[in-house]
C-alpha positions in Angstrom: -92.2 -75.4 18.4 -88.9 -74.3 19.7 -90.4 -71.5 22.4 -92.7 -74.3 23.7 -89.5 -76.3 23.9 -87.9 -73.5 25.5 -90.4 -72.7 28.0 -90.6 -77.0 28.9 -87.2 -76.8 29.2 -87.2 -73.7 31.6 -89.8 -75.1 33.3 -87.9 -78.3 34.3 -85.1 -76.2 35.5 -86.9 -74.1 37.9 -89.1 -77.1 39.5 -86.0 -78.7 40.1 -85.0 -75.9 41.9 -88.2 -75.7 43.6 -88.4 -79.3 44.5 -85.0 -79.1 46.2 -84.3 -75.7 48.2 -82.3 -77.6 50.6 -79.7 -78.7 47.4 -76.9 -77.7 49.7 -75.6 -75.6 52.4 -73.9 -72.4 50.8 -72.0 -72.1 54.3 -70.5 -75.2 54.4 -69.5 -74.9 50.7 -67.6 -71.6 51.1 -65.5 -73.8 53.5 -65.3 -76.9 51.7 -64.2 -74.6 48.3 -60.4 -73.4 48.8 -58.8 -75.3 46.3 -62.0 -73.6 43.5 -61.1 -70.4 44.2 -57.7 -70.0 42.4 -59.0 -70.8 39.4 -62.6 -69.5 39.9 -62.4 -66.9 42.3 -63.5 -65.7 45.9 -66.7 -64.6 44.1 -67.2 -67.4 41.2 -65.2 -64.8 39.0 -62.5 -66.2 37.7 -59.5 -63.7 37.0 -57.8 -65.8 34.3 -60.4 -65.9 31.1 -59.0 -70.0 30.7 -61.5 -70.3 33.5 -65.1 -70.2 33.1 -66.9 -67.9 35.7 -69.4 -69.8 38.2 -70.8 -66.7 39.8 -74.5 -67.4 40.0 -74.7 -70.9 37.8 -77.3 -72.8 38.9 -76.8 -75.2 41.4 -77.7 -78.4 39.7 -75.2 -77.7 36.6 -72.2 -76.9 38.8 -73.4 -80.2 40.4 -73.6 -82.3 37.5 -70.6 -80.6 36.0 -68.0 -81.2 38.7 -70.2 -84.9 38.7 -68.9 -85.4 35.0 -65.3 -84.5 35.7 -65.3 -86.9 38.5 -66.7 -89.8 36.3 -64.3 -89.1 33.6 -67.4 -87.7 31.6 -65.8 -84.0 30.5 -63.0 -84.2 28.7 -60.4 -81.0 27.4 -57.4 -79.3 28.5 -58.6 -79.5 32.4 -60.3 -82.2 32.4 -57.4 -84.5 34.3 -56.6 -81.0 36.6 -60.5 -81.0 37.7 -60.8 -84.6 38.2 -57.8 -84.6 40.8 -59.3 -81.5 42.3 -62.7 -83.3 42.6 -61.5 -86.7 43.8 -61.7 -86.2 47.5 -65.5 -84.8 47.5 -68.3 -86.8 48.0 -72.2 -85.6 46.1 -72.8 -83.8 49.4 -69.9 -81.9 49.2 -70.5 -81.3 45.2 -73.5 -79.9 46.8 -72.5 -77.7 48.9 -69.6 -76.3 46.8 -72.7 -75.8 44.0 -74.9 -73.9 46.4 -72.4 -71.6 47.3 -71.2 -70.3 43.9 -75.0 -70.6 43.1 -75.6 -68.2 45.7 -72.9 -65.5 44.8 
C-alpha cells in the first residue's frame, strides 16, 4: 500500500512537471533573486546551515513555499524575514526565482 502510494505520489510530481516545462524562465530568475542569495547562495547552497539549501528543489515546491510565506501560511523563526523578502514578487516572479534554483 505505501509503495503504490509512493509511486502515485511520484507520479503526480513528475506530470506536473511535464505538464508545465515553461514553469518559469531560469534567466529572468537569476536576475530577479539578489536578495535569496545571502541566505541561500549563488548556487542554492546556503553557507549558513540556519538556511535550508534550494539547489535543485523542484520547481513547484520552491513555488508553493515562497507562496506560503507570502500568505502568512509557514510559520518559525523566519517566517516574518521571508515574508518581507517575498512581498514585492508577484506568482510570475515566484516562478521564475523557482526555476532558477530548480535548475542549479
Amino acid at each position: 500500500m505505501i509503495r503504490v502510494f509512493i509511486f502515485a505520489a511520484a507520479a503526480l510530481f513528475s506530470s506536473v512537471s511535464l505538464a508545465n516545462p515553461n514553469f518559469g524562465d531560469a534567466k529572468l530568475g537569476k536576475v530577479k533573486a539578489p536578495s535569496c542569495i545571502f541566505c541561500h547562495g549563488q548556487d542554492g547552497i546556503a553557507s549558513n546551515p540556519t538556511y535550508p539549501h534550494i539547489k535543485g528543489q523542484n520547481a513547484q515546491y520552491l513555488f508553493q513555499s515562497m507562496k506560503d510565506y507570502q500568505d502568512g501560511n509557514r510559520t518559525g523563526p523566519l517566517a516574518d524575514m521571508m515574508k518581507a523578502q517575498l512581498s514585492k514578487l508577484n506568482d510570475q516572479d515566484l516562478k521564475d526565482i523557482s526555476a532558477y534554483f530548480s535548475s542549479q
